[in-house]
C-alpha positions in Angstrom: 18.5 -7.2 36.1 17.7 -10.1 33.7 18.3 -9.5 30.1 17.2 -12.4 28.1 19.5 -13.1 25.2 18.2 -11.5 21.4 16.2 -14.2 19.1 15.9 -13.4 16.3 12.1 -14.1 14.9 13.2 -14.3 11.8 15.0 -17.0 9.9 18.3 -15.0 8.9 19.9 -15.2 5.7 23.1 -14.0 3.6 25.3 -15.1 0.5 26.3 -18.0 -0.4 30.0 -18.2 0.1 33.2 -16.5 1.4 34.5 -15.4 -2.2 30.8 -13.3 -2.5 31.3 -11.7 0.8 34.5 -10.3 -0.4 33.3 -8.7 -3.2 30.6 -7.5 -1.2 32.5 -6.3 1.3 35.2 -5.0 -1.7 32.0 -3.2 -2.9 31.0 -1.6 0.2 32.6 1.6 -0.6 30.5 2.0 -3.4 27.2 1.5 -1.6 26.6 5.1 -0.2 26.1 6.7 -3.8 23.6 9.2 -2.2 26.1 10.5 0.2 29.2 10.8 -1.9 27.4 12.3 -4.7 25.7 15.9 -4.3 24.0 16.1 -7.4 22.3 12.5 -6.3 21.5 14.1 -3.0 19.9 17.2 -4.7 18.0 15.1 -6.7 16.3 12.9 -4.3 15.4 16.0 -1.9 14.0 17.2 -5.4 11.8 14.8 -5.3 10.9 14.7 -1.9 10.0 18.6 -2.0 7.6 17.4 -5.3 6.6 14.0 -4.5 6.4 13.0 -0.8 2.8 13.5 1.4 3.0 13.5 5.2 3.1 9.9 6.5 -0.3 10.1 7.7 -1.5 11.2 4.1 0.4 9.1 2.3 -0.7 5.8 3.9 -4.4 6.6 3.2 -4.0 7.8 -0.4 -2.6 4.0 -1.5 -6.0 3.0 -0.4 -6.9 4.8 -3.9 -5.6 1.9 -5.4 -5.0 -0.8 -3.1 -7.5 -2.4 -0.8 -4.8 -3.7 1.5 -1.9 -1.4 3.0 0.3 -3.2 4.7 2.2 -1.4 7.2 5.7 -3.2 9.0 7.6 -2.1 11.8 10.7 -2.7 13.9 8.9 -2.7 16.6 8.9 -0.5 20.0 9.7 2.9 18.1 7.3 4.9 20.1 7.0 7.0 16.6 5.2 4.7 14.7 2.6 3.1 17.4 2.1 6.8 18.0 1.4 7.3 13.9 -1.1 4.2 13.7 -2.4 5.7 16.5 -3.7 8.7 14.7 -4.0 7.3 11.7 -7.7 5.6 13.1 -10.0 8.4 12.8 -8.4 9.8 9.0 -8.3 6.2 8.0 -12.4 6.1 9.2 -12.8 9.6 7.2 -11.6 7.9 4.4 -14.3 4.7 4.5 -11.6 2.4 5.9 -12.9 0.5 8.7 -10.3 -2.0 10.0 -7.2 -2.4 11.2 -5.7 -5.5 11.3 -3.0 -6.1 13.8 0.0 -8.5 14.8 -0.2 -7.7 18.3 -3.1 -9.4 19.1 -5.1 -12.9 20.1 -7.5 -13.5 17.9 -9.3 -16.2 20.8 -9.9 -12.7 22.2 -11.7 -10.8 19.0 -15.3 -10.3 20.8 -13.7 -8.7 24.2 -11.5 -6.3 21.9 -14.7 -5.6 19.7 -16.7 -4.8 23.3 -13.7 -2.8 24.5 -13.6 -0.4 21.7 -17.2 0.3 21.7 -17.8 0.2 25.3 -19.6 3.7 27.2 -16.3 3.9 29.0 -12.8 3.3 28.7 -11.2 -0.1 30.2 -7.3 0.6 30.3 -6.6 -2.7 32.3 -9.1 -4.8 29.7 -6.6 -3.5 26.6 -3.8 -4.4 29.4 -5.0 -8.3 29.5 -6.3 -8.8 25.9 -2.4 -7.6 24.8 -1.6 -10.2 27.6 -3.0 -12.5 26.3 -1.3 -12.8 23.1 2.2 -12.1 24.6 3.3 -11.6 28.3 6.3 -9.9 27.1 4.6 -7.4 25.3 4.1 -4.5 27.8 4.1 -1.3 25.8 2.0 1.7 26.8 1.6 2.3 22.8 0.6 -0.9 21.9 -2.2 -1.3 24.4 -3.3 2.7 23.1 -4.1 1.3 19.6 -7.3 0.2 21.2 -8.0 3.4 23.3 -7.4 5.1 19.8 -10.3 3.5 17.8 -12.2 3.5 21.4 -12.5 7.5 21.2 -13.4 7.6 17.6 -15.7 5.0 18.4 -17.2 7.1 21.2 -17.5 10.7 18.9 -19.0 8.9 16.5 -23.3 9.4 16.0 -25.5 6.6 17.2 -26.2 4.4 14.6 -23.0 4.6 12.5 -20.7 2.0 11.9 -17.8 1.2 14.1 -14.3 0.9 13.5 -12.7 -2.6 14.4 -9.1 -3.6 15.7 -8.4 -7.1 14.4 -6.2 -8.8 16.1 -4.8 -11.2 13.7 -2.1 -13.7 15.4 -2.6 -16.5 18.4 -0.8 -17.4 21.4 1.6 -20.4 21.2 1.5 -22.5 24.0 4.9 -21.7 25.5 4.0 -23.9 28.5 5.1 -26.8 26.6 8.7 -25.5 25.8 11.3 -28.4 27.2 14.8 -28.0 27.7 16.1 -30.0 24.6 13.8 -28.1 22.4 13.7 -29.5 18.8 11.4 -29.5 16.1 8.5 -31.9 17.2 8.4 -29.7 20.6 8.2 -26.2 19.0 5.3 -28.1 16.5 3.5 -28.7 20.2 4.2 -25.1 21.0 3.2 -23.7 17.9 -0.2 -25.8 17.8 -1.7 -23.6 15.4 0.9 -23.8 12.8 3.1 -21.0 11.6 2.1 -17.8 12.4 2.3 -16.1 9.3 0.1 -18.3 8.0 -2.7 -18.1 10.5 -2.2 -14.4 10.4 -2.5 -14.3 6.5 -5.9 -16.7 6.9 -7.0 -14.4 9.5 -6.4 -10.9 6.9 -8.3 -13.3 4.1 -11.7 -14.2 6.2 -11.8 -10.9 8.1 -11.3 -8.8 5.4 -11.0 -10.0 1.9 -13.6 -12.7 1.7 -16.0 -9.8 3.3 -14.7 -7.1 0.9 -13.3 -5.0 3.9 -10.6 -3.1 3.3 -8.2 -2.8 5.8 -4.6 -1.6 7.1 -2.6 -4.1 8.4 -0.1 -3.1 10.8 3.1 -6.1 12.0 6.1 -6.2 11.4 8.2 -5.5 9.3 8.9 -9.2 8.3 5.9 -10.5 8.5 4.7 -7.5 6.3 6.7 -8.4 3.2 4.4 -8.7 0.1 6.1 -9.0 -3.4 10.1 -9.1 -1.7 11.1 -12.4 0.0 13.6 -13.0 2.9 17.1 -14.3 3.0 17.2 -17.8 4.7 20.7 -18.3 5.5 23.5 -19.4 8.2 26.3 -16.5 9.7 29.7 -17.3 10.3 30.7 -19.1 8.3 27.9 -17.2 6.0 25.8 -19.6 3.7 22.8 -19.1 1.6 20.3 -21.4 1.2 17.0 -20.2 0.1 14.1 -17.0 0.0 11.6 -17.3 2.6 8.1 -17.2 0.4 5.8 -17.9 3.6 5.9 -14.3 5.3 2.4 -13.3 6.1 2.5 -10.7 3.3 3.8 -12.9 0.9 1.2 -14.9 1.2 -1.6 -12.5 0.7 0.1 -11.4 -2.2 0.0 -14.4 -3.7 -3.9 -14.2 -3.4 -4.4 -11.0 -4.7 -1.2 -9.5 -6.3 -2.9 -6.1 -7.8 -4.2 -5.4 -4.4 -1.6 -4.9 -1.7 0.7 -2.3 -1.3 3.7 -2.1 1.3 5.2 0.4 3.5 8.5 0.3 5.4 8.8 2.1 8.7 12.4 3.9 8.9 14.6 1.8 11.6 18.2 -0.1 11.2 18.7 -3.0 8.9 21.2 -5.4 10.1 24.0 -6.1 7.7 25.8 -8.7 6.0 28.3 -9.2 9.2 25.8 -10.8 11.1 23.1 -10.3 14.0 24.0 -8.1 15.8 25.8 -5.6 13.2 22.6 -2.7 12.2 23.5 0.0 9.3 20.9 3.1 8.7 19.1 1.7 5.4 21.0 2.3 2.3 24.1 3.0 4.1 22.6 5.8 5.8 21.8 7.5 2.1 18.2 8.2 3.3 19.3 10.1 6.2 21.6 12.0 4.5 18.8 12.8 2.2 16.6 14.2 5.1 19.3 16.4 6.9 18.0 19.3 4.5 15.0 19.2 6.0 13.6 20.5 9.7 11.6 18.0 11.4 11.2 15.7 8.2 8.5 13.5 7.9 7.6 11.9 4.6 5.7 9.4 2.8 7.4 8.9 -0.1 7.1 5.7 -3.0 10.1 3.4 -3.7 8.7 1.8 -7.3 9.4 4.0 -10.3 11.1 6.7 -8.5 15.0 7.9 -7.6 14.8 6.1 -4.3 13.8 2.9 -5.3 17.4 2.7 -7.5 19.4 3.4 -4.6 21.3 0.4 -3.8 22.9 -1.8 -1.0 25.6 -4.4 -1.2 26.3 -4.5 2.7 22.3 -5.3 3.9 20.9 -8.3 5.2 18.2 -7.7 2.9 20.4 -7.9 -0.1 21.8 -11.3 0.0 20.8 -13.6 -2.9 19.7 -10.7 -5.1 22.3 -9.7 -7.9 21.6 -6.4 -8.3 19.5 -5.3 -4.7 17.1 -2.1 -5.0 14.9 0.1 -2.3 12.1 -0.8 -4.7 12.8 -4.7 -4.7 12.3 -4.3 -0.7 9.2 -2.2 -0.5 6.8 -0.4 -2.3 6.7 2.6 -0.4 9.0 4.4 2.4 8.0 6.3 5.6 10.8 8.3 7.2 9.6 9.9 10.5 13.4 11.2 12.1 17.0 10.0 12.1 18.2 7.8 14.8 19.0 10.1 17.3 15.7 11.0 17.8 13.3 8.4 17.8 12.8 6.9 21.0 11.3 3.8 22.4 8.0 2.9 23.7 6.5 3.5 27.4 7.3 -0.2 29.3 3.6 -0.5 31.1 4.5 -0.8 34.6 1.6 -2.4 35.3 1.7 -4.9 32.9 3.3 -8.1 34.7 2.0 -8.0 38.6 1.9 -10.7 41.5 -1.4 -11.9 40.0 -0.3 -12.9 36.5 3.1 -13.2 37.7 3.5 -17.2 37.1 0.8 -16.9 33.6 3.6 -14.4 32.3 6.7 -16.6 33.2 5.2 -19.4 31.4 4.5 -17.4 28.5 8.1 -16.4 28.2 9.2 -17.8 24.6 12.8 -19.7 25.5 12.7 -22.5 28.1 16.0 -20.9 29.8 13.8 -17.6 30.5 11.3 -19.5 32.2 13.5 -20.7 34.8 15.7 -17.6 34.8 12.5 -15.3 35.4 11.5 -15.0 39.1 10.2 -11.6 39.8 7.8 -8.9 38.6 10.8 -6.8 38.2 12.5 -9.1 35.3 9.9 -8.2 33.6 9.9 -4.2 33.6 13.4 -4.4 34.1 13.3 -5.6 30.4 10.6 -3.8 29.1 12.8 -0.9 30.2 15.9 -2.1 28.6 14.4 -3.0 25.3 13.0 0.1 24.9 16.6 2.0 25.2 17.7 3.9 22.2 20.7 2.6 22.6 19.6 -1.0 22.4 17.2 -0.5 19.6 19.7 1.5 17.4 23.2 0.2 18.4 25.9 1.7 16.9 23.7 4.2 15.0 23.5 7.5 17.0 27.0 9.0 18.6 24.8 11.3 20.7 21.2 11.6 20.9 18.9 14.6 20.2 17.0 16.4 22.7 
């Protein structure tokens, strides 16, 4: 089995020299204030007994007051392609219309618009237009966003309006990936510029120049709006900057008063480096939710007990003095603890003889290219990406049945 090595998408980034990660890491026993303190604990169930809405709920009620929701995930947590998923016909209910999506070419907007308002069901047309934006993204979930607004589509009366999946994002031309690499090659790769940027020009003439509302579901990164990313080096750990370009960032900048953002509960890596994940807040959250059975919450950050909770040991907190849940996100879905979510269905189906050769060339390192032969790499690591184990390392002693 090939496993290609982790890239991080990402630009990472810490603190800015050795003498502030000791403190930090001095700090660190101070950074679980939830779970050391019962009254704290009570107090946050409190206010999740008063407060919090069902995910589903809570995502459409921001739409109250904000005419963009954006929605970012970790991505293959079968959990929350599974609550988008549902989320299409009470978002229609509700007079939204769109839903804007990472996971998609946009080249290929007019075959996704005649596959989710065709008669009948294509399953291998959503199968190539997810291709066709990445041929290492074969997830059973992913491709289902499309039958999702398809059968809403199809129960709706003749005559009424149709609900749209957007895709947002291109395809860079890994073809043109070399050996050495370097920044002039990945500008020929990248021949539409940075992503996020196209992605956030994409969200501004679909939706806001048109007065559409919309969710827009990516993620997590490219989904922050008001907070901005670390850019920094690990080991030896240096800061260098915030990273202002994410594709909700830029949005924001456009129309500050009018985007909200949700977090999707999954790991956070930690100050240590890549490959080092914590449960957010130190696990606080969890420890929050063992009170209740099956919890699954919508719940805001801003102006409430969660968004004090604090976290000297996260990725996310390097370069900010004093790092809040509400300086990382507006609002908070939790939908289980670590044990139990699970990862998405590989699509066996995805990578075959036929576009065998199209999907090694769209493999994003040159080293994959060459090291990819078979149809098997490929659902060999769709399978292994999509192990609980490898998506929450370190964060479950024994999982849940």
């Amino acid at each position: 089995m090939i496993v290609p090595s982790t890239r991080m998408k990402s630009i990472l980034s810490s603190i800015c020299s050795t003498g502030k990660l000791a403190l930090a890491l001095m700090l660190g026993c101070q950074v679980v204030i939830a779970a050391e303190n019962p009254p704290q604990v009570d107090s946050l169930r409190a206010y999740i007994k008063a407060h919090s809405q069902a995910p589903e709920d809570y995502i459409v009620s921001k739409f109250k007051k904000y005419d963009y929701v954006f929605v970012g995930e970790y991505h293959k947590i079968k959990q929350d392609q599974l609550l988008i998923q549902k989320l299409i016909p009470i978002l229609y209910t509700a007079g939204i219309y769109n839903l804007g999506i990472e996971f998609g070419n946009h080249d290929y907007q007019p075959q996704i618009d005649s596959l989710t308002t065709a008669g009948d069901y294509d399953a291998n047309k959503a199968r190539w237009v997810t291709f066709k934006w990445s041929t290492w993204w074969g997830y059973q979930e992913y491709e289902d966003l499309f039958r999702s607004a398809w059968q809403l589509n199809r129960s709706l009366p003749a005559g009424a309006r149709k609900f749209r999946v957007v895709a947002l994002n291109y395809a860079p031309d890994y073809r043109k990936l070399t050996q050495e690499g370097g920044q002039e090659n990945w500008k020929q790769v990248n021949y539409r510029g940075d992503q996020d940027s196209y992605m956030a020009r994409m969200i501004l003439d679909e939706f806001v120049h048109k007065g559409e509302k919309a969710l827009i579901y990516s993620g997590s990164h490219h989904a922050f709006t008001a907070y901005h990313q670390p850019d920094c080096d690990f080991n030896p750990l240096k800061f260098y900057r915030f990273e202002t370009g994410r594709m909700g960032n830029l949005v924001h900048d456009s129309i500050p008063d009018r985007v909200f953002n949700i977090f999707l509960h999954s790991p956070w890596m930690t100050i240590r480096g890549e490959n080092d994940y914590e449960s957010p807040i130190m696990g606080a959250i969890d420890t929050v939710m063992t009170a209740f059975k099956n919890p699954r919450f919508g719940f805001d950050c801003e102006g409430t007990p969660f968004g004090e909770l604090r976290d000297t040991m996260a990725y996310y907190s390097v370069g900010y003095k004093d790092f809040k849940l509400a300086d990382f996100c507006d609002g908070y879905i939790y939908q289980s603890d670590f044990c139990t979510l699970e990862g998405g269905t590989p699509d066996t189906l995805f990578v075959s003889e036929e576009n065998l050769q199209e999907a090694i060339k769209g493999i994003m390192t040159w080293k994959g290219q060459q090291n990819y032969k078979t149809v098997a790499d490929f659902s060999n690591t769709f399978k292994y990406y999509t192990d609980p184990a490898v998506l929450f390392p370190g964060l479950c002693a024994e999982r849940k049945k």
